[in-house]
N, C-alpha and C positions, 0 to 999 in steps of 0.2 A: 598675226592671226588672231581675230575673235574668239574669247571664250563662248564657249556652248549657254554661259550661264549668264551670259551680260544682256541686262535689260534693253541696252541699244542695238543690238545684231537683233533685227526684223527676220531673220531667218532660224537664229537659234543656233541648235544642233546639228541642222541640214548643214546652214552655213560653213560649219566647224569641220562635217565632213568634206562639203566639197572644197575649200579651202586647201585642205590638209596633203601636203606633200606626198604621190608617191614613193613607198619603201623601195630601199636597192633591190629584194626580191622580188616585184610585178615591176618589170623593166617593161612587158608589151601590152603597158592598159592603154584600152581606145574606148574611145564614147562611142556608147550605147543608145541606139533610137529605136525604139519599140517601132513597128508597119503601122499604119496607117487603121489596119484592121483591127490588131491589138490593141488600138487605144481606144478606137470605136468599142470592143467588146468589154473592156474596163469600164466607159463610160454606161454601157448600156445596162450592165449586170451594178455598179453603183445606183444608178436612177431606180432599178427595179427595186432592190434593196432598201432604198431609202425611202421612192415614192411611191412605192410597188406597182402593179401595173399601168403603162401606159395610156392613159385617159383624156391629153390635151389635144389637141386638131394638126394636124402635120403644117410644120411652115412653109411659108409661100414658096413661087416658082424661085425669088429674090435671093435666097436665103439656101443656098445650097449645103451647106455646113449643117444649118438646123436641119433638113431633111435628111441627112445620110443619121446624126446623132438620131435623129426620130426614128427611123425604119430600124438602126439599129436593137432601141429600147422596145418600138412595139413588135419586130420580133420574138422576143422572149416571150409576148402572150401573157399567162395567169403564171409564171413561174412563183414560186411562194419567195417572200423575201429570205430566207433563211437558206434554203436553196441556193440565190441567187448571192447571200454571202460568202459559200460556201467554193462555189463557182469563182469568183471575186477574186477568194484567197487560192486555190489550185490554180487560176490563171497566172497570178504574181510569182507563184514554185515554180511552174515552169518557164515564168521572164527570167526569171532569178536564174535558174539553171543554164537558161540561153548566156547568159552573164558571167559565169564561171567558165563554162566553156568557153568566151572569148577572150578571159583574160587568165586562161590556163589556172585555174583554181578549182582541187579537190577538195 
């Protein structure tokens, strides 16, 4: 296993986690995939955040992936970025909580 701390692991600390054996106590972990929707509204409430409102031209017919992430960003409209952080972080609480609940963790 990679230290978290070693300048070669491209990953870090992530690496370290996913790496890391689970304990005898969570005997029923399973991977976790957020919907399709959920990662659209992560992505959308990130862009607002960072670029704040939505301002670039929607992509082509070609490019179906850009226009679902686009409709999703220019949804949110004038959300203020702060807001849209705010949003961000109470979306993650409750991925986070869908996650505990799958792998039976109070």
């Amino acid at each position: 296993m990679r230290s978290p701390r070693n300048p070669d692991s491209c990953v870090g600390a992530l690496g370290f986690i996913i790496e890391a054996k689970p304990t005898a106590d969570v005997k029923d972990l399973r991977c976790y995939r957020p919907s399709y929707e959920v990662m659209l509204r992560f992505y959308s409430l990130y862009k607002q955040a960072v670029c704040g409102p939505c301002e670039v031209p929607r992509p082509g017919f070609w490019d179906p992936v850009g226009r679902y992430k686009w409709d999703a960003w220019n949804k949110l409209g004038e959300m203020e970025r702060e807001s849209a952080m705010a949003a961000y972080v109470d979306e993650m609480k409750n991925v986070a909580q869908e996650v505990f609940v799958m792998i039976k963790v109070y």
